[in-house]
C-alpha positions as MATLAB code, in Angstrom:
seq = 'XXXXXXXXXXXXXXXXXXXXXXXXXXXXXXXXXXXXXXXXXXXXXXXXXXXXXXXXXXXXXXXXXXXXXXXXXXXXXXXXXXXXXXXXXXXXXXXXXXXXXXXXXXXXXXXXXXXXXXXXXXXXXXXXXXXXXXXXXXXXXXXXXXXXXXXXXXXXXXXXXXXXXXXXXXXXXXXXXXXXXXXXXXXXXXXXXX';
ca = [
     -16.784 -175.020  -89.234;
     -14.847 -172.289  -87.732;
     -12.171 -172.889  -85.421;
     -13.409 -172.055  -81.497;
     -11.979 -172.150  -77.997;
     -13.422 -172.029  -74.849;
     -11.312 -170.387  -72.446;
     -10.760 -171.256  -68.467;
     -14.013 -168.771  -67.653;
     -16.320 -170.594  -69.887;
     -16.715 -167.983  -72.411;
     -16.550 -169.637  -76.284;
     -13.977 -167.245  -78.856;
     -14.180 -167.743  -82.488;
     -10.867 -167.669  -84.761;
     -11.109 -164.972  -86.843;
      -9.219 -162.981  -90.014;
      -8.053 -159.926  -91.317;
      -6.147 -157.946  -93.601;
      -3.590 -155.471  -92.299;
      -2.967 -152.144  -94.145;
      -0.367 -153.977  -96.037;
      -2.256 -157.116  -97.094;
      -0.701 -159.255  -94.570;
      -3.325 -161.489  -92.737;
      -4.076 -160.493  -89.039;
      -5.517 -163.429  -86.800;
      -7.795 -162.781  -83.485;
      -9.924 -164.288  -81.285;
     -13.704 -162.569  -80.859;
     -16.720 -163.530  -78.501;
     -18.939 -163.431  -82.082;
     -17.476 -164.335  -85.555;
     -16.022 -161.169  -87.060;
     -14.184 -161.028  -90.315;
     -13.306 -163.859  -91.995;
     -13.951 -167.001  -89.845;
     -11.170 -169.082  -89.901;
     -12.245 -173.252  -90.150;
      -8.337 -174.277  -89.095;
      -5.172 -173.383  -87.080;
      -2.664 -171.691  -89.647;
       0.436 -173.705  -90.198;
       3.281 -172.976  -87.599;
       0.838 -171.451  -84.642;
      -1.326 -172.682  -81.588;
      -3.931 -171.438  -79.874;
      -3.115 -170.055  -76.207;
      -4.510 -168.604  -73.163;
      -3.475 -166.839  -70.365;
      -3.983 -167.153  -66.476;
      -6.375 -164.788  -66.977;
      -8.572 -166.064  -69.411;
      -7.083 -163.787  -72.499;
      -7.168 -166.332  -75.785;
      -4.529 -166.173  -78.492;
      -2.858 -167.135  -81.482;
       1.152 -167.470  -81.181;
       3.480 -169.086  -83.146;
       4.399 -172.666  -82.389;
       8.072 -172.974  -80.487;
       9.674 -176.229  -78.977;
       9.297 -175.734  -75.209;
      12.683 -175.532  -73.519;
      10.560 -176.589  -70.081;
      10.439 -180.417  -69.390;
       7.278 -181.255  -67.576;
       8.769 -182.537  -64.639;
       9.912 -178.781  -64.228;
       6.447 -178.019  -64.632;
       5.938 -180.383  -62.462;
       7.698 -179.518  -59.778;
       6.509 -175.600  -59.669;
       2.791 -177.043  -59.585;
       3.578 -179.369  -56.913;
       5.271 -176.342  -54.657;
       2.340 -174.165  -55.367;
      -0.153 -176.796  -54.335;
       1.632 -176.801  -51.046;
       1.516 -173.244  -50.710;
      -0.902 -172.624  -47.591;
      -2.862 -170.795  -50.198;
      -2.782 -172.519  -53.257;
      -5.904 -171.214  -55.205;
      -4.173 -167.795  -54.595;
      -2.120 -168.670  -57.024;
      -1.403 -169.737  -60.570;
       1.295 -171.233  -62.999;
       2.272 -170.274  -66.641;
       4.843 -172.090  -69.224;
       6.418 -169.214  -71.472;
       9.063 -170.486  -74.165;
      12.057 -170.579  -71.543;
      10.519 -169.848  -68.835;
       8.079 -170.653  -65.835;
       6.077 -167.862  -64.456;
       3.841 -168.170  -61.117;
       1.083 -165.622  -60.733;
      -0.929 -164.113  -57.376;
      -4.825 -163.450  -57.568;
      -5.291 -159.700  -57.267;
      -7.664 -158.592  -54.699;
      -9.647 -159.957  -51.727;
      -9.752 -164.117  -51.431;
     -13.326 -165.318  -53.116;
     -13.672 -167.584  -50.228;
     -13.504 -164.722  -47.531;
     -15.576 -162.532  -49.949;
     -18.264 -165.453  -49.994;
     -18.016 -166.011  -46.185;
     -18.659 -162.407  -44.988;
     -21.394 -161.545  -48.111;
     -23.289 -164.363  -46.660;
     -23.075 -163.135  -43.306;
     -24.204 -159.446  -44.180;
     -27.403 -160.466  -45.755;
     -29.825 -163.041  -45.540;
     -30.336 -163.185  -49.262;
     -26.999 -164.718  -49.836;
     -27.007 -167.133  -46.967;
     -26.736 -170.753  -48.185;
     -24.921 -169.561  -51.335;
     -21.424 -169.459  -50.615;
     -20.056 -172.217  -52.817;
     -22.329 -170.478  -56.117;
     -20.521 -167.220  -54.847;
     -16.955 -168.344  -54.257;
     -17.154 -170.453  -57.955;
     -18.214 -166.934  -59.511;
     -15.955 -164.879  -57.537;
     -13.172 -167.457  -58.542;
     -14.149 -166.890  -62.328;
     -13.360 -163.036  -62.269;
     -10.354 -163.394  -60.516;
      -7.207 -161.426  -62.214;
      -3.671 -162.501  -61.709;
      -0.546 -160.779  -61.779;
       3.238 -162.199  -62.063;
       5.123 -162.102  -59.066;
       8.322 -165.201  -59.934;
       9.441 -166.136  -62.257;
      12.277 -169.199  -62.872;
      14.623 -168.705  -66.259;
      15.972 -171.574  -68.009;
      19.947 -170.581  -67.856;
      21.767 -173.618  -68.856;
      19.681 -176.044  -70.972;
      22.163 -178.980  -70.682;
      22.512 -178.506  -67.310;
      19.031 -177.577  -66.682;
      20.049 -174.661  -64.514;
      17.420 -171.795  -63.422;
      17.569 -168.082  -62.644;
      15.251 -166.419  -60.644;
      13.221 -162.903  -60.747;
      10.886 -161.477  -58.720;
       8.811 -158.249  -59.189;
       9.466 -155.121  -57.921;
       6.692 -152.958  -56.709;
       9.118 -150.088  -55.878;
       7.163 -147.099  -58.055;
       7.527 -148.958  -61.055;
       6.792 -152.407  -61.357;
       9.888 -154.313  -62.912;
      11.642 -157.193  -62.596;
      14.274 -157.692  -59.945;
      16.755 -160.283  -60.541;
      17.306 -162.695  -56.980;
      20.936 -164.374  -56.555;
      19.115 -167.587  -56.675;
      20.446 -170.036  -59.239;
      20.386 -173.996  -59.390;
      17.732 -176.581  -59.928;
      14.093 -175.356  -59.953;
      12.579 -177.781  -58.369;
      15.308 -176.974  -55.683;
      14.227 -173.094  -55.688;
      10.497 -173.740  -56.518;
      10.497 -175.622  -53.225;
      12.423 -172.820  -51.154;
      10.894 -169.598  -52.737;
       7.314 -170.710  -53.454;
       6.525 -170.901  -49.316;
       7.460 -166.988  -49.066;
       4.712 -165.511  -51.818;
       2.150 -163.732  -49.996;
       4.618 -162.796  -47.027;
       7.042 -160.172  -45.986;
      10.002 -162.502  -46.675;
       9.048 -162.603  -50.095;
       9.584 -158.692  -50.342;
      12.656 -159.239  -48.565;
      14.367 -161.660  -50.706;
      17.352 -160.795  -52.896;
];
């Protein structure tokens, strides 16, 4: 039986093999089984996804992040006045927090209905399928600096022409700056921070 995942969207990917050029094997995920199915998880990886529904294969590494840091990012994002705006992702040493791009599925819903009949009384259907498309971009991200100490840096990106990383004089805790820096996404002081 091939190895399968179903992703945050509901869509089913198969595990699938290759050969490169230079007879090394070359795993992927497909919608249909392409290749060489694969039937189980190669030694030494894991199967990941991204906040925006993109499945992978990656090699296994011991997560530097404690899940009460986890933890506590979740938690400041679920106070955020607009949580489903946003979403959280656990890199090796590092915890990233992502912003929906585009109009809120909500809204979208709301003023769809109220331009045609057709859609009236099918909000929640709308706003569920809206939410499924949504795409996310990184906006913060908190960097484990000192592991014994369990210390955290702090970048935010930088839409200036090019988007990049800017690196904030925040440092400390990060429950400490989830719960100070987390309130600003999605306002002017967020743009404003250094």
């Amino acid at each position: 039986m091939p190895v399968t995942y179903t992703n945050r969207k509901g869509t089913t990917y198969y595990l699938c093999r290759s050969v490169t050029r230079t007879g090394k094997p070359r795993y992927y995920f497909a919608r249909e089984p392409k290749g060489e199915p694969v039937e189980e998880v190669p030694h030494g990886y894991e199967i990941g996804e991204s906040v925006n529904g993109l499945v992978f294969l990656r090699q296994a590494r011991p997560a530097q992040i404690l899940p009460a840091e986890v933890a506590a990012v979740e938690a400041a994002v679920a106070r955020h006045p607009k949580p489903r705006d946003y979403r959280v992702s656990i890199k090796h040493d590092r915890i990233e927090v992502y912003e929906r791009i585009g109009p809120d599925p909500g809204e979208l819903a709301s003023r769809l209905a109220g331009f045609s009949g057709a859609f009236h009384g099918k909000e929640a259907a709308m706003r569920e399928f809206l939410e499924e498309g949504s795409r996310f971009t990184p906006v913060l991200r908190f960097i484990l600096a000192d592991a014994e100490r369990r210390i955290f840096r702090v970048e935010r990106m930088h839409y200036g022409g090019r988007d990049e990383w800017f690196e904030m004089r925040a440092e400390g805790p990060v429950e400490k700056l989830a719960k100070n820096l987390i309130p600003t996404l999605g306002t002017h002081r967020f743009t404003d921070l250094w």
